[in-house]
C-alpha atoms as a printed R data frame, in Angstrom:
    type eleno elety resid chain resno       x       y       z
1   ATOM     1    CA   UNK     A     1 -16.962   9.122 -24.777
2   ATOM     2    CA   UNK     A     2 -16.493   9.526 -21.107
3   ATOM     3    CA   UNK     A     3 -13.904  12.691 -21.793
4   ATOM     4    CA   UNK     A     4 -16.854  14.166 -24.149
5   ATOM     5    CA   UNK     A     5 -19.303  14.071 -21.183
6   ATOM     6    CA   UNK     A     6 -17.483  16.213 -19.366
7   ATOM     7    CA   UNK     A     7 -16.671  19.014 -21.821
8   ATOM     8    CA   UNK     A     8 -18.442  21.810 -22.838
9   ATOM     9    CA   UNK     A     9 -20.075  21.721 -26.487
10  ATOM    10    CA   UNK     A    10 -20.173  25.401 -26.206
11  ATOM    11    CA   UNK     A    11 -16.918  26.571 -25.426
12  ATOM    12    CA   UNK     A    12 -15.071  24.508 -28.564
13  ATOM    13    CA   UNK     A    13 -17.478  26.593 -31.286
14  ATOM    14    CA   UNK     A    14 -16.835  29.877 -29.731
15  ATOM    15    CA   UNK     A    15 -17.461  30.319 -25.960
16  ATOM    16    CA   UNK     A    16 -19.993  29.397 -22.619
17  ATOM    17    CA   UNK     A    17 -22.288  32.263 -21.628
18  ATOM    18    CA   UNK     A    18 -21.617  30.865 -18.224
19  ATOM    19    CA   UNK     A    19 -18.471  31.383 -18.226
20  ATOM    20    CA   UNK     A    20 -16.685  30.330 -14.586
21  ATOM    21    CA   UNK     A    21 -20.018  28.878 -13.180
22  ATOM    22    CA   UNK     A    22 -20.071  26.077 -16.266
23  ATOM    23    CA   UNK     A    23 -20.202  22.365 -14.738
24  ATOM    24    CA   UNK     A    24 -18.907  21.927 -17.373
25  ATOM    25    CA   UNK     A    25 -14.907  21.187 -18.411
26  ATOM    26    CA   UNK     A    26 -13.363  24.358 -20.581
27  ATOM    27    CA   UNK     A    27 -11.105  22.366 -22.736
28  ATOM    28    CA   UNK     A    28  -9.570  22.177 -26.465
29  ATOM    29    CA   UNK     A    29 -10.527  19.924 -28.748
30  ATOM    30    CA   UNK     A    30  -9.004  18.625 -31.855
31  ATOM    31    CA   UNK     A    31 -10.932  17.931 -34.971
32  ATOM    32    CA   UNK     A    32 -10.230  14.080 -34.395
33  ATOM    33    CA   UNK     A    33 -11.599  14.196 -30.880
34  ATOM    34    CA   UNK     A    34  -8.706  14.301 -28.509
35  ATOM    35    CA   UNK     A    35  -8.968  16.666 -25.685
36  ATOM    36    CA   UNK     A    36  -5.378  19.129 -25.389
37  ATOM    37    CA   UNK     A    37  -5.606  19.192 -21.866
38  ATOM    38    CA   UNK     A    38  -2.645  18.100 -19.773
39  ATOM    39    CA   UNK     A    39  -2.001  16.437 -16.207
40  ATOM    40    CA   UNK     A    40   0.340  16.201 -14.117
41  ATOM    41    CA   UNK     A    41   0.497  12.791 -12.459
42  ATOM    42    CA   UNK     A    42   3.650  10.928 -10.370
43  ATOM    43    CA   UNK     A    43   4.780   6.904 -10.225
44  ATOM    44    CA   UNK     A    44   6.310   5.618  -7.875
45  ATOM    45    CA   UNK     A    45  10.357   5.023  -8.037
46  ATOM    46    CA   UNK     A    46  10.410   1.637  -6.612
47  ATOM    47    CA   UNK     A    47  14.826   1.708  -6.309
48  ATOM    48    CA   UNK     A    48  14.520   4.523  -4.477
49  ATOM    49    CA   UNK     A    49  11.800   3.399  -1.802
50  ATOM    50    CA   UNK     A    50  14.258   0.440  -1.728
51  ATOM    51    CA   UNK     A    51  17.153   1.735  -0.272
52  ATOM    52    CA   UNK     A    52  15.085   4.111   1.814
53  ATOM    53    CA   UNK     A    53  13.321   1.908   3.910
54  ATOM    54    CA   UNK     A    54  14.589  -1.737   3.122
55  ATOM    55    CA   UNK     A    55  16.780  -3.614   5.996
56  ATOM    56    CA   UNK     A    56  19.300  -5.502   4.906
57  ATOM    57    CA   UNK     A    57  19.762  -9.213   4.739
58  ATOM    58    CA   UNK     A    58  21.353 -10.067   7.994
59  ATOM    59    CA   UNK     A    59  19.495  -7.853  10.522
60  ATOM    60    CA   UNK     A    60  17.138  -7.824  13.261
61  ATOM    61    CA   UNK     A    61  14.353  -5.056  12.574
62  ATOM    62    CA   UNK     A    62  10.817  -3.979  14.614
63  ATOM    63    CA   UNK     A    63   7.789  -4.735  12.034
64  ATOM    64    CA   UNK     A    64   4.203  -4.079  12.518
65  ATOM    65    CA   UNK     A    65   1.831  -6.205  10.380
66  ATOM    66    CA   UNK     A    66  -0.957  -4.410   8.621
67  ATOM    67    CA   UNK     A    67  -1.903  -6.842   5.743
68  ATOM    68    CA   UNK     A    68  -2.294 -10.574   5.905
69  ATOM    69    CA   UNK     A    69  -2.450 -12.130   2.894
70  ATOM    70    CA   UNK     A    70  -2.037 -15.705   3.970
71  ATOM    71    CA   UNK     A    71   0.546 -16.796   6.543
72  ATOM    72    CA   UNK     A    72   3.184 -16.908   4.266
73  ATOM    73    CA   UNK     A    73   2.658 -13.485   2.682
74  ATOM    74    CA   UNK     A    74   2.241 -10.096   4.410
75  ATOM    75    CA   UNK     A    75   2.564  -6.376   4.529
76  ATOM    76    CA   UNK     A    76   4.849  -4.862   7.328
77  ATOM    77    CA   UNK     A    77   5.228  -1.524   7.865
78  ATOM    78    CA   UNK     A    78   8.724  -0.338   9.854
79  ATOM    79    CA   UNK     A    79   7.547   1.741  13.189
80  ATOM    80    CA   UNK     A    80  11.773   1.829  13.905
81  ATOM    81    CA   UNK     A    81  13.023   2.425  10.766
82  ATOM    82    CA   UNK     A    82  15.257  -0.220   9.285
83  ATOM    83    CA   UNK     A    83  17.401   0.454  11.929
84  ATOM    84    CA   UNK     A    84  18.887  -2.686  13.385
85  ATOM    85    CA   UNK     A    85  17.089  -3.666  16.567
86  ATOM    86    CA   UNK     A    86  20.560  -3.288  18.454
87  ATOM    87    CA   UNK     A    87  20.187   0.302  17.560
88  ATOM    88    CA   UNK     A    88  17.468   0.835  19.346
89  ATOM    89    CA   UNK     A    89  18.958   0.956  22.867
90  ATOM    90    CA   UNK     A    90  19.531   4.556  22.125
91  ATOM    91    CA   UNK     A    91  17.313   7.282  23.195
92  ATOM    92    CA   UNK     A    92  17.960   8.852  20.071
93  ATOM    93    CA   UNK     A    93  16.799   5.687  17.703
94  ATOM    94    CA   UNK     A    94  13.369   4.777  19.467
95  ATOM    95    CA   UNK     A    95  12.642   9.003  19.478
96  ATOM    96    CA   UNK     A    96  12.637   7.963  15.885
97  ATOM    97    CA   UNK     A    97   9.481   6.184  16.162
98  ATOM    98    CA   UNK     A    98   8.019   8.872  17.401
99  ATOM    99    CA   UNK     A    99   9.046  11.536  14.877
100 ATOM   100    CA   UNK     A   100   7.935   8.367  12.456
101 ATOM   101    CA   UNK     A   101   4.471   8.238  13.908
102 ATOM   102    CA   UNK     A   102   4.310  11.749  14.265
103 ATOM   103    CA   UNK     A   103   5.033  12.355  10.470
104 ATOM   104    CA   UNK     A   104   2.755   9.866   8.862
105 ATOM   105    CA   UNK     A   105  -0.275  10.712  11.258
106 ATOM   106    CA   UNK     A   106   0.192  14.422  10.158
107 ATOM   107    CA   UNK     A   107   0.224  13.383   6.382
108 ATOM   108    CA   UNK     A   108  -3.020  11.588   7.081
109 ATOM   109    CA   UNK     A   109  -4.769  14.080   9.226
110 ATOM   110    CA   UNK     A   110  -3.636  16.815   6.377
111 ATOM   111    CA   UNK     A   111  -5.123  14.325   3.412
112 ATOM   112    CA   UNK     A   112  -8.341  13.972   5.044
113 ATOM   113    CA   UNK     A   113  -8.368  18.113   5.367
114 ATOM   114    CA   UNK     A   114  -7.030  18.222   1.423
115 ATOM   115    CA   UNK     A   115  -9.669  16.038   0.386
116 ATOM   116    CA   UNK     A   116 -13.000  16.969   2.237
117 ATOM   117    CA   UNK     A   117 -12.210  20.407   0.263
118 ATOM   118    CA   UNK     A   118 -14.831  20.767  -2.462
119 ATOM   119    CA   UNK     A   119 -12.614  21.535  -4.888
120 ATOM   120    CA   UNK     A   120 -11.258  18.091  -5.293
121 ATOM   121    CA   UNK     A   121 -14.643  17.148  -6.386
122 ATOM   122    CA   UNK     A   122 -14.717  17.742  -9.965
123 ATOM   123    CA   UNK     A   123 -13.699  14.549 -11.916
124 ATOM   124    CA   UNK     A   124 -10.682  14.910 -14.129
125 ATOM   125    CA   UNK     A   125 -11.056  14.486 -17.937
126 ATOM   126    CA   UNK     A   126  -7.024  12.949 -17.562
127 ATOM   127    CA   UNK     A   127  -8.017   9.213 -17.204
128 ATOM   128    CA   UNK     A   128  -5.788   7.380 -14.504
129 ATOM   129    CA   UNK     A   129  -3.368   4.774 -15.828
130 ATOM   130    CA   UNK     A   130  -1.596   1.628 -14.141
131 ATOM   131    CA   UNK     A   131   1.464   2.552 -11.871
132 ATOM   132    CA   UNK     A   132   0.163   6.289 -10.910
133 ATOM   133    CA   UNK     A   133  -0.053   7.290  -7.336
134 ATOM   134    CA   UNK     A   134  -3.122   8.522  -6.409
135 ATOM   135    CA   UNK     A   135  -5.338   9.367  -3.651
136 ATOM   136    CA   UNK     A   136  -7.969   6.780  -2.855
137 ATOM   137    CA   UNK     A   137 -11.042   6.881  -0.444
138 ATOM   138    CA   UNK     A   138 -10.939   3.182   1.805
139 ATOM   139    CA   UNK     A   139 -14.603   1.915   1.681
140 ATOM   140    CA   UNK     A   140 -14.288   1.021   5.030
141 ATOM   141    CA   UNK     A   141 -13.652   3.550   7.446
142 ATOM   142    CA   UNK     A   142 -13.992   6.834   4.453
143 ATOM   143    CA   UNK     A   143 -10.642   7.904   4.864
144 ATOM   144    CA   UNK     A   144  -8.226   8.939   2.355
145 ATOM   145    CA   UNK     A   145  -4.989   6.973   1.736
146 ATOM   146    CA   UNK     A   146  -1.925   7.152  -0.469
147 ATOM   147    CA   UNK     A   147  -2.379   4.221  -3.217
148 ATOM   148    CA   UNK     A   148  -1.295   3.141  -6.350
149 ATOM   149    CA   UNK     A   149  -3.607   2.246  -9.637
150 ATOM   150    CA   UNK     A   150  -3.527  -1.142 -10.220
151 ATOM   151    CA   UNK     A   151  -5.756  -2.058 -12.977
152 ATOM   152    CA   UNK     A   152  -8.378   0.320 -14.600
153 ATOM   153    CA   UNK     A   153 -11.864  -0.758 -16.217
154 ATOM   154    CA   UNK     A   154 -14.183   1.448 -17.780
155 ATOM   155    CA   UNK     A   155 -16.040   2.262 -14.553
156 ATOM   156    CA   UNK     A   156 -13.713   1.691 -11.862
157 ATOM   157    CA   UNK     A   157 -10.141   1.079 -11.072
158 ATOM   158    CA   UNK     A   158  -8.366  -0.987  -8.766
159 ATOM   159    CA   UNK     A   159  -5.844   0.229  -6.277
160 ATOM   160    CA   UNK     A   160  -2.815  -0.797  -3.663
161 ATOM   161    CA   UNK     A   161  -2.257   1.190  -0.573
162 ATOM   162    CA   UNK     A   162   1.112   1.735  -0.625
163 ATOM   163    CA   UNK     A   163   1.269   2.207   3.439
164 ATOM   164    CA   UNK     A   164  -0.812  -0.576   4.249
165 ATOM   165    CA   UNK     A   165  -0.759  -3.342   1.670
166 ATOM   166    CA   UNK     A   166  -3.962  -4.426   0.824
167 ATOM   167    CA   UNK     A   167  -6.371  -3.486  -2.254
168 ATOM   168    CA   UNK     A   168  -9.533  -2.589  -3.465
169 ATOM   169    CA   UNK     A   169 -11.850  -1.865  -6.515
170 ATOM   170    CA   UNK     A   170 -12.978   1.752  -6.481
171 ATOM   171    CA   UNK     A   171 -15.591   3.869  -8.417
172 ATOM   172    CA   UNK     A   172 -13.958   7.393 -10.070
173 ATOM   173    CA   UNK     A   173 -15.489   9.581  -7.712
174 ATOM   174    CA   UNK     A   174 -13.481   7.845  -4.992
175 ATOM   175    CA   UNK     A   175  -9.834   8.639  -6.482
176 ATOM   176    CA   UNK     A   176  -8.588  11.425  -7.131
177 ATOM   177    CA   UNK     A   177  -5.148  13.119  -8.347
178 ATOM   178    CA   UNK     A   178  -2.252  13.279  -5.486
179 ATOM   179    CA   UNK     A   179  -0.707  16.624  -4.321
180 ATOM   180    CA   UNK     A   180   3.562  16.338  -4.734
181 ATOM   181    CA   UNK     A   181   2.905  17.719  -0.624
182 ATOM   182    CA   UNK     A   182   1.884  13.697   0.148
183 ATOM   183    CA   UNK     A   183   4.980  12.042  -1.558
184 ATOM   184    CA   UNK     A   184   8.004  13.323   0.812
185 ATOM   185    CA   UNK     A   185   7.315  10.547   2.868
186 ATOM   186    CA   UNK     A   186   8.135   6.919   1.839
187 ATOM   187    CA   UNK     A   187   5.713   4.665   1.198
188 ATOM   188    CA   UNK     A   188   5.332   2.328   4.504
189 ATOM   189    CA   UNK     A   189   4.264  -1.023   3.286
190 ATOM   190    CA   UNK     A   190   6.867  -3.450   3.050
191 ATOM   191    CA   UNK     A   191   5.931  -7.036   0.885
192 ATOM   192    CA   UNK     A   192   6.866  -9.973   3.346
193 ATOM   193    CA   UNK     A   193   6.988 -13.397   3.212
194 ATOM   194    CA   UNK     A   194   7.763 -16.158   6.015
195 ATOM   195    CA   UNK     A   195  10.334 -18.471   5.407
196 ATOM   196    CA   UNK     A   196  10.008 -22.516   5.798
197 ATOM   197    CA   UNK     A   197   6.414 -22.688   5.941
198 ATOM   198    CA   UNK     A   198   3.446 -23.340   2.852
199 ATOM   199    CA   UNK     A   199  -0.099 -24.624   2.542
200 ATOM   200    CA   UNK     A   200  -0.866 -28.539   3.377
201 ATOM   201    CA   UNK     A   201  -2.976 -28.041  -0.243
202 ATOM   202    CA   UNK     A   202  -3.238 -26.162  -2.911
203 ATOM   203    CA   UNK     A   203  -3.229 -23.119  -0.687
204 ATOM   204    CA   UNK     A   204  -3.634 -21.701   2.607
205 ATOM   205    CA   UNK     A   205  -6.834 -22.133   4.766
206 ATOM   206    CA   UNK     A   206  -9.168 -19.819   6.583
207 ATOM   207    CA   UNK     A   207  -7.920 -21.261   9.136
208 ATOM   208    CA   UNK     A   208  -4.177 -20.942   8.820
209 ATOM   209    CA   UNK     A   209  -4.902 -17.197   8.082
210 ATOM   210    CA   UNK     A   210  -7.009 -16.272  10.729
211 ATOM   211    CA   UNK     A   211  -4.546 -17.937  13.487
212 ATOM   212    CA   UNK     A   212  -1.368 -15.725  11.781
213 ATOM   213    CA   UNK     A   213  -3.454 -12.637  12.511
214 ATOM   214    CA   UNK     A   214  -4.141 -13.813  15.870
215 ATOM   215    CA   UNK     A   215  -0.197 -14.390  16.660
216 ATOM   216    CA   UNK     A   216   0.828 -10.999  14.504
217 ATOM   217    CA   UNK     A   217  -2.142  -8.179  15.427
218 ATOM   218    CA   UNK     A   218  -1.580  -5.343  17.001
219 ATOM   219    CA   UNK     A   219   2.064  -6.207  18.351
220 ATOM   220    CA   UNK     A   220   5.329  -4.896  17.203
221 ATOM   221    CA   UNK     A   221   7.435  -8.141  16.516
222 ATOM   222    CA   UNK     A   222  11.098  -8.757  15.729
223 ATOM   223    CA   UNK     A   223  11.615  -9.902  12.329
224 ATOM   224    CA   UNK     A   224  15.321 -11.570  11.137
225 ATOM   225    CA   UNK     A   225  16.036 -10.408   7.680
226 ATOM   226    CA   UNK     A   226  17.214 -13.603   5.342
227 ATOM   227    CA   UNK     A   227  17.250 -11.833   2.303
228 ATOM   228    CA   UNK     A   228  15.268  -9.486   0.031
229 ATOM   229    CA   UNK     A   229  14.896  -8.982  -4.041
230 ATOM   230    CA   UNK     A   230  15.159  -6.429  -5.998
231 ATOM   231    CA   UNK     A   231  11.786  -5.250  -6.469
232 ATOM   232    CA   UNK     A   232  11.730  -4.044  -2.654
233 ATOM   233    CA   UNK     A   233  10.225  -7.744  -0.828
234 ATOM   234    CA   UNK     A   234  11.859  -9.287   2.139
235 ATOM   235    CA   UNK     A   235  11.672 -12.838   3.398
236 ATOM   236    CA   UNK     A   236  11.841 -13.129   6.944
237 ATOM   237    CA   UNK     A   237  11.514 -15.284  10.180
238 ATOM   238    CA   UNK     A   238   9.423 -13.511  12.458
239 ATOM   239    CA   UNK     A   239   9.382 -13.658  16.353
240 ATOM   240    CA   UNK     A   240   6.776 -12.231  19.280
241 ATOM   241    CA   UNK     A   241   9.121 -11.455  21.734
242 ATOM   242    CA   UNK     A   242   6.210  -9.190  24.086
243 ATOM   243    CA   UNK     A   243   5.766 -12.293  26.897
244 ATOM   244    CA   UNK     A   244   7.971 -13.696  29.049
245 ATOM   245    CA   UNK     A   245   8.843 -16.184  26.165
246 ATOM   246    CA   UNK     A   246  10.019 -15.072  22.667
247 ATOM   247    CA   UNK     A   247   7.623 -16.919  20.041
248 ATOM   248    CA   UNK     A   248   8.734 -18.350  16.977
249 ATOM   249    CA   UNK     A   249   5.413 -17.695  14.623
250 ATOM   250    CA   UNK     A   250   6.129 -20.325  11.758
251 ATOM   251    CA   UNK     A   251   7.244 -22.866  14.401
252 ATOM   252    CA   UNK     A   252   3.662 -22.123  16.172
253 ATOM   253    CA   UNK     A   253   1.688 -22.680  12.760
254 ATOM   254    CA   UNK     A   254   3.847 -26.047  12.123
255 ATOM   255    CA   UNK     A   255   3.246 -27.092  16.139
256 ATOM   256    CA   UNK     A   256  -0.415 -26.678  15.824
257 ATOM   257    CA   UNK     A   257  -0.640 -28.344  11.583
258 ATOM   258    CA   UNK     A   258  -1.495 -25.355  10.170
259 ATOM   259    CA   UNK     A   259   0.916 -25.327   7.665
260 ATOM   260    CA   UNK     A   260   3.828 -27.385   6.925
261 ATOM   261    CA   UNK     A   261   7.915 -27.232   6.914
262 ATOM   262    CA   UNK     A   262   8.980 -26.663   3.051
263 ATOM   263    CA   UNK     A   263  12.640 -27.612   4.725
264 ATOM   264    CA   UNK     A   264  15.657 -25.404   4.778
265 ATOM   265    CA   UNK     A   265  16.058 -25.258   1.786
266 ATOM   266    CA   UNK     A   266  13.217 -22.445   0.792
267 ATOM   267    CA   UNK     A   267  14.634 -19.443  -1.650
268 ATOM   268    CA   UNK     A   268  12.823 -16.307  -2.929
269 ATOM   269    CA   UNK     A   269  12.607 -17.760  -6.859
270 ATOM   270    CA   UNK     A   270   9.825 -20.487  -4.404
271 ATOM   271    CA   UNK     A   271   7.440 -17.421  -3.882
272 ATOM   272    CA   UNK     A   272   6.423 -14.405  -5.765
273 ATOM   273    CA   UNK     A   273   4.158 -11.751  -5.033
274 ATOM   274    CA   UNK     A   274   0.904 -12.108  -7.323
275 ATOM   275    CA   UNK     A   275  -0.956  -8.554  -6.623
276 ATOM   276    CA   UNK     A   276  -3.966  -9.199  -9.065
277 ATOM   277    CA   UNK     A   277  -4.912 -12.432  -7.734
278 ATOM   278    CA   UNK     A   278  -5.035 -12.025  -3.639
279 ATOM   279    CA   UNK     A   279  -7.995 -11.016  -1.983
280 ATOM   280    CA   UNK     A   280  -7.709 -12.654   1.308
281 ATOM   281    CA   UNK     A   281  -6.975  -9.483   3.424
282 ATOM   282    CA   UNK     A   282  -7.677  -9.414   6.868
283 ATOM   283    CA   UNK     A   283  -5.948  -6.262   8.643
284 ATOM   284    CA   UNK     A   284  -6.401  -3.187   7.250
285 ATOM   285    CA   UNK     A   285  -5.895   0.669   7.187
286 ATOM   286    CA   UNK     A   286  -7.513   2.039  10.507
């Protein structure tokens, strides 16, 4: 029903006298219904993201939080790389950052000039499906971001950012297909989790959450790699080391009851990333 609304009745029985000015789409159908008309549309390659931006187990790396999900589970994004943090005494590896933040600000500055173009406005009769790659509009500052679909529902779909972490539900007219142009860059958004700490209940309070953005925003911190799985998460123990003191974050949360110590004994099979179900974010895109 929804690709029949956007056809035109005229052009399948002969043609439009309107020709190129028709609202309308200018598509074959069959006699069962089906619209012929093709897509292209990209996925991500999750192995391949991986090994490109993944530390390994064992290393010091610079991480910048972008999405809180609850103390224990985050989104970093790498501003060094996954170069080791004794790398970074060279000039060389910190003008990485730069040509880092250089590169992804151009991809966004160019998506917002792709996008505001009026001819991305015209819906597509392709519906989206689960795992594509997209290009979504954030509701809160009207920007466009790389994301992935998530779920979709007859009138709206929901989406990750891949470079920032966090989600939303989104009308149509607020996705739309990505250009191959906006995929040569990784996606930035790493999944993180913080070892030796959980909830004193069932689960994490307001509390807890808005004291771990307090200690993490708007810093780059130092993050030891313990290990990481093989759908591209990393479990970490995370340090501020911008004052004259280094900070130990979970050790802060435990000091001050926030949270308490699930002993040294805490592996990756104890947490697991449940995309559908959080909606606790507090930083995002912007």
């Amino acid at each position: 029903a929804q690709d029949e609304s956007r056809i035109c009745k005229y052009y399948n029985i002969g043609d439009c006298w309107r020709g190129d000015r028709c609202p309308y789409r200018h598509v074959e159908v069959t006699s069962d219904g089906v619209t012929l008309d093709q897509e292209l549309v990209y996925g991500a390659v999750d192995e391949y993201y991986m090994e490109k931006i993944l530390p390994e187990p064992g290393t010091w790396v610079a991480v910048e939080v972008t999405t809180v999900l609850n103390p224990g589970h985050f989104y970093v994004s790498l501003p060094f790389g996954k170069s080791a943090i004794d790398n970074l005494k060279e000039k060389e590896e910190i003008d990485k950052k730069d040509d880092w933040q250089m590169n992804f600000d151009q991809l966004i500055s160019e998506m917002q000039e792709e996008y505001s173009k009026g001819s991305h406005n015209e819906d597509t009769t392709v519906d989206k499906a689960p795992g594509e790659i997209v290009a979504a509009k954030f509701t809160s500052d009207g920007k466009w971001y790389r994301a992935r679909v998530l779920i979709v529902e007859e009138n709206r779909l929901r989406v990750f950012f891949v470079d920032f972490g966090n989600r939303e539900w989104l009308r149509y007219n607020c996705v739309r297909s990505i250009l191959p142009d906006f995929l040569h860059l990784p996606f930035q958004a790493v999944e993180c989790f913080l070892m030796h700490i959980e909830p004193l209940g069932a689960k994490y309070t307001t509390e807890s959450k808005y004291r771990f953005k307090e200690l993490v925003d708007n810093k780059v911190l130092v993050a030891f790699v313990k290990t990481r799985s093989f759908n591209g998460s990393i479990w970490v123990d995370l340090y501020d080391t911008t004052g004259d003191e280094d900070i130990d974050i979970a050790k802060v949360l435990l000091s001050e009851k926030l949270v308490q110590d699930t002993g040294s004994t805490t592996t990756t099979s104890s947490k697991q990333s449940h995309h559908s179900s959080q909606t606790s974010l507090i930083l995002v895109p912007g």
